[in-house]
N, C-alpha and C positions, 0 to 999 in steps of 0.2 A: 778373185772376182770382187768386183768395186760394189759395197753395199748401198740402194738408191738413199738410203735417211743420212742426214748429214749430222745430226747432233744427236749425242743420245744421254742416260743416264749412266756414267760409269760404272756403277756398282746394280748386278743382275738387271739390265736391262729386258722393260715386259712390255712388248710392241704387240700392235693388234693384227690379224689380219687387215687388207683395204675395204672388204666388205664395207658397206655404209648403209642405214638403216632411214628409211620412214618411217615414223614411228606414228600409227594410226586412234581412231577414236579406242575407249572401251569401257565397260559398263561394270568391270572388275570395284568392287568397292574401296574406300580409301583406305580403311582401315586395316584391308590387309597387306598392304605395300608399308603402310605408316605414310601416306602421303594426305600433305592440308590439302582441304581445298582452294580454291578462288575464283573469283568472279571473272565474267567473259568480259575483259579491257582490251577495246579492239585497239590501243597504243600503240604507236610506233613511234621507237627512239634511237637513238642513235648511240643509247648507252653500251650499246653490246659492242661498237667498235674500239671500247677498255678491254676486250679481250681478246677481240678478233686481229688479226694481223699478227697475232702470239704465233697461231698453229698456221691459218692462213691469214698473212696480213693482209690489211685494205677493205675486209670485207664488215661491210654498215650494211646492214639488214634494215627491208622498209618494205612496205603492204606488199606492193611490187615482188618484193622477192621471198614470199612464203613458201613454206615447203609445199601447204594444205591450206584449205579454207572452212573447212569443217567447226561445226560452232563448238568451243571449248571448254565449254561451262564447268565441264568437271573430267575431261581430259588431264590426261597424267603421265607418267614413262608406263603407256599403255600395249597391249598384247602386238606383238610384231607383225604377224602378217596379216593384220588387216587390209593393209593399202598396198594395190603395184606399185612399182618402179614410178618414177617420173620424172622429167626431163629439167633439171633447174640446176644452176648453177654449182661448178663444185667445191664451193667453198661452204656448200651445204650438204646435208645429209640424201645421198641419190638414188639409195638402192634396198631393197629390201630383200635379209636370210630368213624365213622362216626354223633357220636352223642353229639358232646360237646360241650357246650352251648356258644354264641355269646357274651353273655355278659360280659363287660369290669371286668378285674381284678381286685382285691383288691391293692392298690398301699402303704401300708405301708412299710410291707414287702420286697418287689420289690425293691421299692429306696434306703430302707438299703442297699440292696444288690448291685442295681447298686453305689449308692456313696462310697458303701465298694471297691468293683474292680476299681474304679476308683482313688480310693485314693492308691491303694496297689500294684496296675499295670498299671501306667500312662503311658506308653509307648505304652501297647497295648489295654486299655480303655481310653483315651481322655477325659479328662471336656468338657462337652459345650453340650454335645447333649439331645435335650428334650423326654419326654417320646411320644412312638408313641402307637397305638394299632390296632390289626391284629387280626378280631376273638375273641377267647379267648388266646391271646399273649398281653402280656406289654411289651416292648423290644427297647433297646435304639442301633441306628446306627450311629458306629462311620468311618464318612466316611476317614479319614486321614489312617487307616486300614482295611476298608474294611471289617468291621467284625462288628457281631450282639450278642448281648448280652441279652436274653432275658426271661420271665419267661411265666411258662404254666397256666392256671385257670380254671377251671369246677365248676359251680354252688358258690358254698359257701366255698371254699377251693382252696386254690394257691398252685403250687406243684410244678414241676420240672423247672429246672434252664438249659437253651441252648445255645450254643452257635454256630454263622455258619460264616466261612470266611477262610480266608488262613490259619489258626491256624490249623483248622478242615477239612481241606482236600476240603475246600466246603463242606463240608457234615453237616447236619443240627445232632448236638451233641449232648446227655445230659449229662450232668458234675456231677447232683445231683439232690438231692429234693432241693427244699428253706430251709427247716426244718435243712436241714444236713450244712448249712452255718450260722448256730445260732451265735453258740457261737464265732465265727471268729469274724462276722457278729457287734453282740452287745453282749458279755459277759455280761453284768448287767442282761440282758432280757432268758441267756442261762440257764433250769433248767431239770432236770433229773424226768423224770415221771412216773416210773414204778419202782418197786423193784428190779429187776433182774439190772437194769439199774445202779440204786444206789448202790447196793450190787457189779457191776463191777467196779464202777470208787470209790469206796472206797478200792478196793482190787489193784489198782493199786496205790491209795495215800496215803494208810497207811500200815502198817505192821499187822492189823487186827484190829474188830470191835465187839461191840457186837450191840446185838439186839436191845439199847434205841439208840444207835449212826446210827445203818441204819435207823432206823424212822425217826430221828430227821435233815436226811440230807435235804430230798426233802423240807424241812420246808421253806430254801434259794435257793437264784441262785448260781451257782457252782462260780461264782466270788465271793458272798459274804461269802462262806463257804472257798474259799481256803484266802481270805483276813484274814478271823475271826483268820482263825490256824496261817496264819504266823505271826497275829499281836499279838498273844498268848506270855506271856514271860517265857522266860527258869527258871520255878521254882526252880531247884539247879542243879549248876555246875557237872560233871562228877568231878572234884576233892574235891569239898566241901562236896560230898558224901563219896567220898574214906574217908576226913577226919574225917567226922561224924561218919562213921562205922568202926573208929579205925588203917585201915591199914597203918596209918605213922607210927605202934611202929618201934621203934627201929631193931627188929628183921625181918622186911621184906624189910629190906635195897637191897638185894641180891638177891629178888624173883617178883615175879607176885600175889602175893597174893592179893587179894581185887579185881584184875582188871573184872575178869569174873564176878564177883559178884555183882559189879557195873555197868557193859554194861545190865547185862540180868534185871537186877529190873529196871533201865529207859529203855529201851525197851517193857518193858512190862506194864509199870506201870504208863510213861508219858500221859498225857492230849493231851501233842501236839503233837498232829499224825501226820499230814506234816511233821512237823518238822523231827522227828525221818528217816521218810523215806527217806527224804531225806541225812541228815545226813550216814545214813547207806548207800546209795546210792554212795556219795561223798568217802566215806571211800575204796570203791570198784573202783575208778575211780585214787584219788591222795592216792592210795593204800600205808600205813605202818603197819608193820605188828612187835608184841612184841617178834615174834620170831627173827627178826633182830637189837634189839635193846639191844646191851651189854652195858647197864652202871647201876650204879646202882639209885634206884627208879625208873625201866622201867614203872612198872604200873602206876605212877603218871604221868610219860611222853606219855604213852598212851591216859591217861586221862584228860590233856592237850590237845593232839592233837583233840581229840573227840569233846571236846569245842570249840576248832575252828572252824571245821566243823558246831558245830549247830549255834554257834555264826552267822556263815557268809551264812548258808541254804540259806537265803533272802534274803542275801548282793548282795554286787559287788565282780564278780570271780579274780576282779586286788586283790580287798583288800585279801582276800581268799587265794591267791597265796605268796605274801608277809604275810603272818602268818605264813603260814604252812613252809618255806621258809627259815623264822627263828626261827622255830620250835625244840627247843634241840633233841627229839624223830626222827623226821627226819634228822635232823644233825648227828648225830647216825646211822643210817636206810640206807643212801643214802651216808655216810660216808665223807661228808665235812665238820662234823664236826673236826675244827683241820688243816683244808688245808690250806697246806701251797704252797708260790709262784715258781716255777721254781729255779732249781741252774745250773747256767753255766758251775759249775766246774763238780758235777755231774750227769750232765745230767738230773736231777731228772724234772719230771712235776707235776703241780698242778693235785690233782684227779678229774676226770671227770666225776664219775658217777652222782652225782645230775645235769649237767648240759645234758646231755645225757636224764636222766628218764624225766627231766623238759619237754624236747621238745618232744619226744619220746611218753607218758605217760600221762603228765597233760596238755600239750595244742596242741603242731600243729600236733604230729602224723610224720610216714614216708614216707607217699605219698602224693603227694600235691592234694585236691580236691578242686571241682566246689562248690559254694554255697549251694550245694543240696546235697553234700556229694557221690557224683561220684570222680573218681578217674581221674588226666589229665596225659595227656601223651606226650612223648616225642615218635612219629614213634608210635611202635607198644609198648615200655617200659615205666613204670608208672616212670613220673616223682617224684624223692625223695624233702622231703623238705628241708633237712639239708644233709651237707656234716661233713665229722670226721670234717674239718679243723673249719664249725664252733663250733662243740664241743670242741675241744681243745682251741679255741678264745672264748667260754662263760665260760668254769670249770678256766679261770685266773677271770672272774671275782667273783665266791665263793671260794677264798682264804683268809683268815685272820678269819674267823667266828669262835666262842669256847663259850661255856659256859659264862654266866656271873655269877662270881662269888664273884664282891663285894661284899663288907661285911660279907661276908660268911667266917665261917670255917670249914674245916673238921675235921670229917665227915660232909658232906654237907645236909640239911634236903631237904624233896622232893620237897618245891619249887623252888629252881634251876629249874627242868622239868619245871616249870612254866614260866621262862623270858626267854622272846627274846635273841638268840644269839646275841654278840655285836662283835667287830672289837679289833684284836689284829694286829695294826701295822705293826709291823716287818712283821709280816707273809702275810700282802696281796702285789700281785702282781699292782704293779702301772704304769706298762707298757700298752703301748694301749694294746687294745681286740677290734679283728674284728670280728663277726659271723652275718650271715643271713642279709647281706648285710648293716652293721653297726660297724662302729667303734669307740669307745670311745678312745678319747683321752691320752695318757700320761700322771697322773700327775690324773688324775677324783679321786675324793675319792671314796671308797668303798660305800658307802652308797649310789652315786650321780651311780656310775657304776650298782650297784645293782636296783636302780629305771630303768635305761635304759633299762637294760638285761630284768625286765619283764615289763615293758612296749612295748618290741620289739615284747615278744611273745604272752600279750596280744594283742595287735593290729596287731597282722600277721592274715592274709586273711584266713588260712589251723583252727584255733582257734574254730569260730563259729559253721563249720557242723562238726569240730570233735567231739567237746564236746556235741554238741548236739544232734548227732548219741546217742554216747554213754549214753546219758539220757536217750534218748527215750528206747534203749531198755534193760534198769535197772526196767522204769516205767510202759512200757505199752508194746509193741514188738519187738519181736527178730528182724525182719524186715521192717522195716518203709521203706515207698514209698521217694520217693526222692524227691516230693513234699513236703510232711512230716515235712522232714530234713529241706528243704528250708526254709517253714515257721518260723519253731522252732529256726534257725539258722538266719535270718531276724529279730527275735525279742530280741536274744542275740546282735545282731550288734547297735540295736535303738528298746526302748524298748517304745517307742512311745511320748518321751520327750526328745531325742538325749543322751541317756545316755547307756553306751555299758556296756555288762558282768553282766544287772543287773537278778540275780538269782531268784528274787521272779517271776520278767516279763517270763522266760524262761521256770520255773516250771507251770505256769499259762498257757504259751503259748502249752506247752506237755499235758495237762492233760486235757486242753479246746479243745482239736485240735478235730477235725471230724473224725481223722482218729481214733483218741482214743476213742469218744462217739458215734459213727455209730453200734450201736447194728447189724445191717443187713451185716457188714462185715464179720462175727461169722460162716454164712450159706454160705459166698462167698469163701472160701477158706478155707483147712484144714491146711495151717499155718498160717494164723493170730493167735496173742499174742504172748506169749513167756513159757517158763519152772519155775515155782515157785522157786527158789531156796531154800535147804532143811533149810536155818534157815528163812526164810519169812514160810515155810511152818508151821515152831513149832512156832514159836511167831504168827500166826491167832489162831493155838489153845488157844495159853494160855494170849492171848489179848480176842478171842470171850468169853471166859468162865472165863473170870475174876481171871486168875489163881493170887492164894497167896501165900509168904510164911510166914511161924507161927510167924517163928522162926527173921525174918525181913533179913538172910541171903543171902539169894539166891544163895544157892550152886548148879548152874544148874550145872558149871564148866566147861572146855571144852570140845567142842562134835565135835572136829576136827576127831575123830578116824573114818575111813571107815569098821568099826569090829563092835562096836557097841553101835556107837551113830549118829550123824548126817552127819559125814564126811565134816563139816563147821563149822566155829564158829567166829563169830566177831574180827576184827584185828589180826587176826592168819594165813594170807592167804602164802599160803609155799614161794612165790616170789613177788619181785614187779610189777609181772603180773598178781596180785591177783587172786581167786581161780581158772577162767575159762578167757579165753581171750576171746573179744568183736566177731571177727571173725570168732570163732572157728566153724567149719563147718564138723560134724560127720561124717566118711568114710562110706560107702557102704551105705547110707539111700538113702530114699526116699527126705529128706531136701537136701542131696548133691549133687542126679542128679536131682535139679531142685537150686541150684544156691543159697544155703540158710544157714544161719548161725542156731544156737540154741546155744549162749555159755554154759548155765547150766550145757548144757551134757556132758560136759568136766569133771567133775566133777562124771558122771553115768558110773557104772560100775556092775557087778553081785554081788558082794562086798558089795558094797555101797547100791545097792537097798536093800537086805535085812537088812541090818543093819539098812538102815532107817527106813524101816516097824515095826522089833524088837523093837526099839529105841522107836518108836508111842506107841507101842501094851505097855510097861511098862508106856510110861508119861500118856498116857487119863489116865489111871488104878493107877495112885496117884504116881511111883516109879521111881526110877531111874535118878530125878531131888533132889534130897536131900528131900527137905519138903514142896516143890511148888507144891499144888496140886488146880484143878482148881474146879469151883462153876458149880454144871450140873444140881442145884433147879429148874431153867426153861425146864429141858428136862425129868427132872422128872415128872413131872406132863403131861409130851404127850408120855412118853416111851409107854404103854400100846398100843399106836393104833403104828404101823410099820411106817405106810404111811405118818401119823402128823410127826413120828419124823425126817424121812427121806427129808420129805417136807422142816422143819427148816434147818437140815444143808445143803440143799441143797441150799437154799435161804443163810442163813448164808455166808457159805463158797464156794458155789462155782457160786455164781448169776447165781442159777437157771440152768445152762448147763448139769446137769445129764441129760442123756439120758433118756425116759420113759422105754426101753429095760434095763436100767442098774439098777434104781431103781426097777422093777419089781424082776432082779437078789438078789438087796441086799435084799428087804423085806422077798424075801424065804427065803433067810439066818438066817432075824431075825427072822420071826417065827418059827423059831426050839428053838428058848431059851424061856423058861420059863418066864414066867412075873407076878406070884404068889406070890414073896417075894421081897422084898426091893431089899435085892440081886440079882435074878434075872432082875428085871429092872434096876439095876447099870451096868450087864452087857453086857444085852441088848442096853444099853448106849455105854458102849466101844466099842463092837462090832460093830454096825454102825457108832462110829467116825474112828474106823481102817478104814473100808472098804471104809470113805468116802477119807481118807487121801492117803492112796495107790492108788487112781481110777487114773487112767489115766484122767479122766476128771475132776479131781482137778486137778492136777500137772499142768496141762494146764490153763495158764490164759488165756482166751479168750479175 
């Protein structure tokens, strides 16, 4: 039986019952709790969303959303059954037991919890204060704020996490369970307990799984499974492949040949699942795309680029930025390469667009935001981060960059795409360069200019919640709470050893977060998660079922067509605002008049959905991918019963969120097919992975 908590603490785990408490007036002295007093501060902040979105994410408490109104003045964790029940939100406290046991809490727990807040929000939890207890309350008072931090207990299980003081209006808060601050908490101790559980946060880490890989997750703590993947080594290069499988001859000097062929076999076929995801990830964010690259061995310089990305998954995003940077494919792409510096006589100016996309695109974005990834403003209009002026003062500093072409002749072989742009002299501007309130010198070399220029916009403040907006919802949702962002955005700043940009810390920090493993956020709202994108959708199929080809090919080819294939395909994306923009916020929905992004759907159109449907209904069915067909021995053996098989990819693919109304739908389906002959149980097969691939409740990653 599938346990409903999804994260717990590994070692004696103490859950509460769900009871939920009001917690009413009372005229109990302070002194016998050991509780301060404080003054009645009718405040309301928004500070308690540093905690909230931990146990339930997203929830900002304000007048509006009080438990009580009762005047505070010397309220406290007061007698229980003062107040009924009442009807308020449940990411607050909603019910009241007159019956909960006196007995002091479990204190393991708890103090992780209080030295966790203490360490992560010293400002508005304090060192120094000792533990006190109130009934069943363990709860530390930090008198320099006026505020209580404290945790709930009934019998053999510790549960909900509260908080009461100016943050919370006075109003006695719940923020979370203890359970929902695990992994924040102590990642080592953070582990996934139920299938549906595992089956979600591996559908957000990898590009898909099969059935020995979701057993074998719960085996570790999610710290030591995401450690395992990224200390995994990259078994062969994206180009040492290309070379393997032929495509330097001579005759694909001019073309793309090899390149799809080598993205879809390591996507599909790599070990290290992180890795790839992310990777593919990264590719969508410091988007280059082989349709902008006219030189010739574009594909090797795709495949180049691709290795940077996996090379640096883990890395530091400075190192990352300087690869890609001097990246021949994007020197190409983003067209500096070859720029050259200003002429006085005709007017002429260095090209701007890499230094434009740089700011724009790969770090600080156009509006300058708050830590948390809100937007600041200047009056009523968002302030911008960058002006033209400092685009035209950073595009003098990638002037001079080209090819390196020592030793080489032409025709040139495809490693050229392999090395580092280097500095052609003449051509770079050695005049100062002012931008984003910095200016280099006169006279700086190119190289000494170029460390500046992204050391400027690594360490710019706009950096952090950009980039980690956009992770969050690559990996896990369209919409992440602004607590979320903060988090994930605090741990790219200092990743817990004073070291900023580091990717492995920031991917750890997205995928560990609450707000990503809170199973119970699923029934809280009908947008949480995000839209699968159609090639995350084909590579779970052909990852779950071990898809091969014979032939060692992999002629999947490109399934950019919205007619009748995926209408996406790897490094193909039409602009360098790759396939769908972060923002993008569909007209007339139900997502738009409530304030809500979904970028996938940028991408959806009537077009595009059947073709994608089409496109399914040929690959499960063996066709239409050249000779990739996938291994479906394990669903052979449960075709016969509807229900079993429905059961697997429902658990497979979609961690368990089919509806029982929708399963009920498909099983009619499949029992109209015949299950008599080989054949009819292969299509029985097909038929329920169509139906499960087109559900509205796959597409949806919850």
């Amino acid at each position: 039986m599938l346990e409903k908590s999804s994260m717990s603490f590994k070692q004696a785990p103490f859950f509460p019952s769900r009871e939920e408490a009001v917690l009413g007036a009372s005229d109990l002295e302070e002194t016998q709790a050991g509780l301060g007093p404080w003054p009645s501060l009718g405040l309301t902040s928004s500070v308690v969303a540093l905690l909230s979105g931990c146990g339930d994410a997203g929830f900002d408490p304000s007048a509006g959303q009080a438990l009580a109104e009762p005047s505070l003045a010397r309220d406290n964790f007061s007698l229980l059954a003062d107040l009924p029940p009442q009807p308020v939100k449940r990411s607050l406290v909603t019910s009241v037991s007159p019956t909960l046991a006196s007995s002091a809490p479990s204190t393991t727990e708890a103090n992780a919890l209080f030295n966790w807040a203490e360490g992560q929000y010293p400002s508005l939890f304090p060192r120094g204060p000792l533990n006190l207890v109130y009934g069943s309350y363990l709860y530390r008072y930090y008198a320099s704020t006026q505020t209580y931090l404290g945790v709930s207990a009934q019998g053999d299980a510790s549960g909900d996490v509260f908080v009461l003081g100016p943050i919370s209006s006075n109003v006695l808060t719940r923020v979370g369970a203890l359970s929902g601050f695990a992994c924040l908490v102590n990642g080592g101790l953070c582990t996934l307990n139920s299938v549906n559980a595992a089956s979600r946060f591996l559908h957000q880490a990898t590009l898909g799984f099969t059935k020995e890989q979701l057993n074998a997750v719960s085996a570790n703590t999610l710290s030591q499974w995401l450690d395992a993947q990224a200390a995994m080594p990259i078994t062969q290069t994206y180009t040492q492949m290309m070379l393997d499988m032929g495509y330097a001859a001579a005759a694909n000097i001019n073309s793309t040949t090899g390149m799809d062929n080598v993205i879809w076999r390591k996507l599909i076929t790599s070990s290290d699942s992180l890795r790839q995801r992310v990777a593919l990830m990264l590719s969508e964010i410091c988007v280059l795309s082989v349709l902008g690259v006219p030189s010739q061995w574009r594909q090797f310089g795709v495949a180049n680029y691709l290795d940077i990305l996996e090379q640096n998954a883990f890395g530091n995003y400075r190192t990352l930025l300087e690869q890609i940077t001097l990246c021949p494919a994007m020197g190409y792409y983003l067209t500096y390469k070859g720029n050259v510096k200003g002429n006085v006589v005709t007017g002429s100016q260095p090209d701007e667009n890499y230094a434009r996309e740089l700011m724009q695109l790969f770090t600080i974005g156009l509006i300058k935001l708050n830590n948390d990834g809100t937007p600041q403003f200047n009056g009523s209009v968002a302030a911008e981060t960058y002006t033209q002026s400092d685009v035209s003062g950073m595009a003098r500093v990638f002037t001079g960059w080209d090819l390196d072409t020592s030793g080489l002749t032409s025709p040139y072989p495809p490693s050229l795409m392999q090395r580092p742009m280097v500095q052609v002299n003449s051509r770079y501007e050695t005049g100062a360069k002012s931008f984003l309130g910095v200016t280099i010198p006169s006279g700086t070399s190119a190289v000494q200019s170029l460390k500046i220029a992204l050391d400027t916009v690594f360490n710019h403040p706009n950096l952090p919640p950009f980039l980690a907006k956009q992770m969050i919802q690559r990996l896990v949702c369209s919409n992440p709470s602004s607590s979320y962002v903060n988090r994930v955005a605090n741990t790219f700043i200092n990743n817990g050893a004073s070291v900023r940009g580091d990717m492995k810390a920031v991917v750890k920090a997205i995928l560990m977060d609450p707000e990503a493993r809170d199973m119970s956020l699923i029934s809280q709202s009908p947008f949480v998660g995000k839209i699968r994108e159609p090639v995350v959708r084909f590579l779970n199929w052909a990852i779950a079922f071990q898809a091969k080809s014979a032939s060692n090919v992999w002629a999947v080819g490109d399934l950019s067509s919205t007619s009748n294939a995926l209408g996406q395909s790897p490094l193909r994306a039409p602009t360098v605002f790759n396939f769908f923009r972060p923002g993008y916020v569909p007209p007339n929905t139900a997502l738009a008049n409530s304030g809500l992004t979904a970028p996938e759907l940028q991408i959806v159109d009537e077009t595009s959905v059947a073709s994608y449907i089409n496109f399914m209904q040929r690959v499960v069915a063996g066709s239409g991918v050249g000779d990739v067909k996938a291994d479906y021995t394990a669903l052979m053996a449960i075709a016969k019963d509807s229900s079993a098989l429905l059961a697997e990819l429902n658990t497979l693919l979609c961690a368990q969120e089919l509806s029982s109304d929708m399963l009920l739908s498909m099983k009619a389906a499949l029992d109209t097919i015949s299950v008599s002959t080989t054949a009819g149980l292969m299509n029985r097969i097909y038929a329920a992975l169509v139906l499960v691939f087109a559900c509205p409740q796959y597409i949806v990653l919850k």
